[in-house]
N, C-alpha and C positions, 0 to 999 in steps of 0.2 A: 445517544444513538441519533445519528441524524435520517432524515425524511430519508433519502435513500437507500437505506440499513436494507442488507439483504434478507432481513424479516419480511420486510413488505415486499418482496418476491416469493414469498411462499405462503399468500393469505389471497383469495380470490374472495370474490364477489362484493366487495368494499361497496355500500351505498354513496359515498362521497370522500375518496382519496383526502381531496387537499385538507382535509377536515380531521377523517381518521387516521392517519398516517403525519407521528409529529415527533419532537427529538426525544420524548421518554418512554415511546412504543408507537401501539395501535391499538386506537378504541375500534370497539367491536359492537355492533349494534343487535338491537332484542328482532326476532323477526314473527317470535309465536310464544303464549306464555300457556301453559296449562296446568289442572287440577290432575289429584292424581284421584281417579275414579275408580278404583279396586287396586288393592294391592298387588305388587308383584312376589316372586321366590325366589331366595336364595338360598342355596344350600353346600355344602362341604366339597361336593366331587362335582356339580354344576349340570348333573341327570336332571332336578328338578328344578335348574333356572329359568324364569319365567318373567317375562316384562311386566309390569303394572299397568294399568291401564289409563291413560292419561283423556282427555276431556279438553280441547281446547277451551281456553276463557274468550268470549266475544268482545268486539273493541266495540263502543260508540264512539260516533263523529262529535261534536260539541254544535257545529253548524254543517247547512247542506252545502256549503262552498269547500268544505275541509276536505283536503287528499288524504288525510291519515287520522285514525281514531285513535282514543285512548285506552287501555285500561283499567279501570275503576280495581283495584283492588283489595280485598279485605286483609285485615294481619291473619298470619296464616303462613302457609309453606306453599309453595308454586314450581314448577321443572319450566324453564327457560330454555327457549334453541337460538340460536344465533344465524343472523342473514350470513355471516361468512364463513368460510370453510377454509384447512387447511391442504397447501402440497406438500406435504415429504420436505419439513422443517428439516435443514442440517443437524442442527443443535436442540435437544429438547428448551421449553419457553416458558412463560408463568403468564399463567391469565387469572387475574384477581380483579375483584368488583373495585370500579370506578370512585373515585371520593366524591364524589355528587349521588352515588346511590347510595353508599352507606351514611352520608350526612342526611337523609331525606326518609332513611328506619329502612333503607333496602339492604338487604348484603346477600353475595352468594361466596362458596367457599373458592380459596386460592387452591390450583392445581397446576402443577405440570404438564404440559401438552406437546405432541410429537405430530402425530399420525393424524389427525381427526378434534374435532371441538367437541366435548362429550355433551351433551343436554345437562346444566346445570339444576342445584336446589337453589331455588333464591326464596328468602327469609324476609318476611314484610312485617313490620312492626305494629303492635295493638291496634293505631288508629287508621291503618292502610297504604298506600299510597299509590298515586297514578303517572303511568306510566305510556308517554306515546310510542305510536308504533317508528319503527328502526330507532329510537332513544339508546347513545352510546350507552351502558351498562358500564360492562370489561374493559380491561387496557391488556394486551397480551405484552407483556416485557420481553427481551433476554434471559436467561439464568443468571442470577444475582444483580439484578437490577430494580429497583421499586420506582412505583409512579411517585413521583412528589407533587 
């Protein structure tokens, strides 16, 4: 895919194009990471569906000159939302977690995406790991396309 793939006509709010937007997709950056603070419902006919209650996690700065905090995180399970959003993709898309997250005990799961970027699980391994704030994560593909 090249930079001007008309994928990246259907992705707003990019924190830095020339960066996210390359020839095997578009990374996608973390914009809020949270706990999930009560559970949610799910049930059969969707009368008793019900959000979970989520608990944003707090970033610290590392120094008082830093634009962007980190988050410290434990292993554990976390819901991810992404700085960008979709317009009414032509073609449904694959958005799977980056190989710099999952080489680092991060991963969230691979989905199909049309309409909307859902709130991800992301999966953080025993000893935890940190995570700046907008840090590409995702790489949103074509259909039948993988990041190499």
């Amino acid at each position: 895919m090249s930079p001007d793939h008309s994928l990246a006509e259907s992705v707003d709010n990019l924190v830095y194009e020339p960066v996210q937007v390359h020839d095997h997709g578009i990374d996608l950056t973390v914009s809020a990471i949270y706990e999930v603070a009560a559970p949610g419902r799910l049930d059969f006919g969707g009368d008793e569906l019900e959000d979970a209650d989520l608990k944003p996690v707090p970033t610290d700065l590392e120094s008082p000159d830093d634009e962007f905090g980190w988050w410290h995180l434990e292993g554990g399970q976390y819901v991810v939302q992404h700085n960008e959003f979709l317009t009414d993709l032509a073609e449904p898309a694959q958005l799977q977690a980056r190989n710099e997250l999952l080489a680092r005990g991060g991963s969230h799961p691979s989905v199909q995406v049309r309409n909307y970027l859902p709130l991800m699980p992301l999966s953080v391994a025993g000893d935890g790991l940190r995570i700046k704030e907008n840090a590409r994560i995702s790489t949103l593909v074509p259909v039948g396309v993988s990041e190499r």
